[in-house]
C-alpha atoms as one frame of an Amber mdcrd trajectory, in Angstrom:
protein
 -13.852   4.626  13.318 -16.021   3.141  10.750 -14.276   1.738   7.439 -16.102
   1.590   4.393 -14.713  -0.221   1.121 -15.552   0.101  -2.469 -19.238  -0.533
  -2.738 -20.278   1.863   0.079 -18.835   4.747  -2.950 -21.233   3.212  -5.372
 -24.147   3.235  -2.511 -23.557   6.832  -1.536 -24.095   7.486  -5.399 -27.306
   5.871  -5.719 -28.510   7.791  -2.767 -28.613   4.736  -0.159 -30.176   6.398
   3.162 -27.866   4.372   5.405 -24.660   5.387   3.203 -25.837   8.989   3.182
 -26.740   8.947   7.100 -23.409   7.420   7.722 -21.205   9.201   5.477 -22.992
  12.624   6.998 -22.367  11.746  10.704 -19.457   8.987  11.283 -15.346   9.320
  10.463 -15.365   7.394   7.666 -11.992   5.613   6.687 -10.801   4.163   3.537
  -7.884   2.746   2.082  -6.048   4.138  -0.793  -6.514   0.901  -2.716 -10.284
   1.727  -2.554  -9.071   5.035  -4.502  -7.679   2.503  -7.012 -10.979  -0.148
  -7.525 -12.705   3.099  -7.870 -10.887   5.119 -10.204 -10.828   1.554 -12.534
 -14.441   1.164 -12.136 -15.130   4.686 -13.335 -12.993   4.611 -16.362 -14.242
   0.929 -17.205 -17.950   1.971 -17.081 -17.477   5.187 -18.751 -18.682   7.191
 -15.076 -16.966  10.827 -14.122 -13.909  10.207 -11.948 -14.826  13.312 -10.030
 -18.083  12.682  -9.228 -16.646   9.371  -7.876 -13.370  11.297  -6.095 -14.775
  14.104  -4.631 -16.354  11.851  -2.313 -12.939  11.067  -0.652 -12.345  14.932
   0.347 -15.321  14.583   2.543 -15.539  12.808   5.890 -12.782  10.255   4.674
  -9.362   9.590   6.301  -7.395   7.884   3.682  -4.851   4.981   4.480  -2.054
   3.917   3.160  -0.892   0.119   2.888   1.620  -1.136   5.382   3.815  -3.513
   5.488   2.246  -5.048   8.335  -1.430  -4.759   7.256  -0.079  -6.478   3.729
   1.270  -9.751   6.147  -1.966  -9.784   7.796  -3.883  -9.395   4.232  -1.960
 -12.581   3.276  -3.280 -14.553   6.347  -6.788 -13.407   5.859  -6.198 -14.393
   1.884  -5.180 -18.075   2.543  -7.550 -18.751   5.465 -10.536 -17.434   3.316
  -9.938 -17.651   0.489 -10.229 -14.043  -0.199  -9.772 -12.201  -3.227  -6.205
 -10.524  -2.443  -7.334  -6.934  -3.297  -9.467  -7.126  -0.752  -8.187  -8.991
   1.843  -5.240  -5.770   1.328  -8.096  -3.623   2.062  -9.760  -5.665   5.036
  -6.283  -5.707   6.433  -5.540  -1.987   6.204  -8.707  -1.232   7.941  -8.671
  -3.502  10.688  -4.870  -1.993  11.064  -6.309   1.242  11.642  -8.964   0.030
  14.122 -11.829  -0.279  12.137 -13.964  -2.559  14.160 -17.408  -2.063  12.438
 -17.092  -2.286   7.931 -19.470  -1.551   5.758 -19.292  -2.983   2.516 -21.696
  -4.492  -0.703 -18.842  -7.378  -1.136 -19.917 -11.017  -0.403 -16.027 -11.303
   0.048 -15.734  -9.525   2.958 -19.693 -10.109   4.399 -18.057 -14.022   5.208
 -15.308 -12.680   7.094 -15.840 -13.536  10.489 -13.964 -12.649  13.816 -15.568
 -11.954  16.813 -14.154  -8.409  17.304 -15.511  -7.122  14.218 -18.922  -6.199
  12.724 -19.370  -6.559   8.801 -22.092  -4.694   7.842 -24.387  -4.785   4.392
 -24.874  -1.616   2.856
C-alpha cells in the first residue's frame, strides 16, 4: 500500500505526472485527518471542496485514527519534533502498513526509519 498525505491532493491538482501516474495505478491510502487539512485548506483559500473531495472516492482507502496509531503519533511527535497533526497522520499510515509515503511536507521528508521510504512528490 502506498500512503499519500495532504500535499500529494494539491499535486494531483496541479497535474504532477508522478501524482497522476501513481494515483492511476497504486492503492492509495489516506487518513481521514488528511480529509480534514484539506477541507480547511479549501475553505481558507477560497478553492471548491469538491474538486478537492472527489479525489478521495477514487483509488483511496480512507483510515480512521486509532488509539494505537495516536500513542505511536505521540512518540514520533517528541522524538522529532513533529508537528502533531502530522505525526497523527504518519502514525495512522504506518499503522496500516504503509511502508513507502509520498508527501510535499519537509515534516515528514526528515522522518527516518529504515523500514520506510519517504518520498517527494
Amino acid at each position: 500500500m502506498i500512503g499519500v498525505d495532504t500535499g500529494f491532493f494539491f499535486a494531483l491538482r496541479e497535474g504532477d505526472p508522478g501524482a497522476l501516474a501513481l494515483f492511476e495505478r497504486e492503492e492509495i491510502v489516506v487518513s481521514v485527518l488528511t480529509r480534514f487539512e484539506l477541507k480547511r485548506l479549501a475553505h481558507r483559500r477560497g478553492l471548491p471542496w469538491t474538486e478537492l473531495g472527489l479525489l478521495f472516492g477514487r483509488s483511496t482507502t480512507e483510515l480512521d485514527l486509532t488509539a494505537e496509531a495516536a500513542e505511536e503519533a505521540a512518540s514520533i511527535s517528541h522524538a522529532t519534533g513533529m508537528p502533531a497533526l502530522d505525526a497523527l497522520i504518519l502514525a495512522g499510515l504506518l499503522a496500516a502498513g504503509c511502508r513507502t509515503i509520498y508527501t510535499r511536507d519537509e515534516h515528514l521528508l526528515r522522518f527516518g526509519r529504515k523500514d520506510v521510504d519517504i518520498v517527494r512528490i
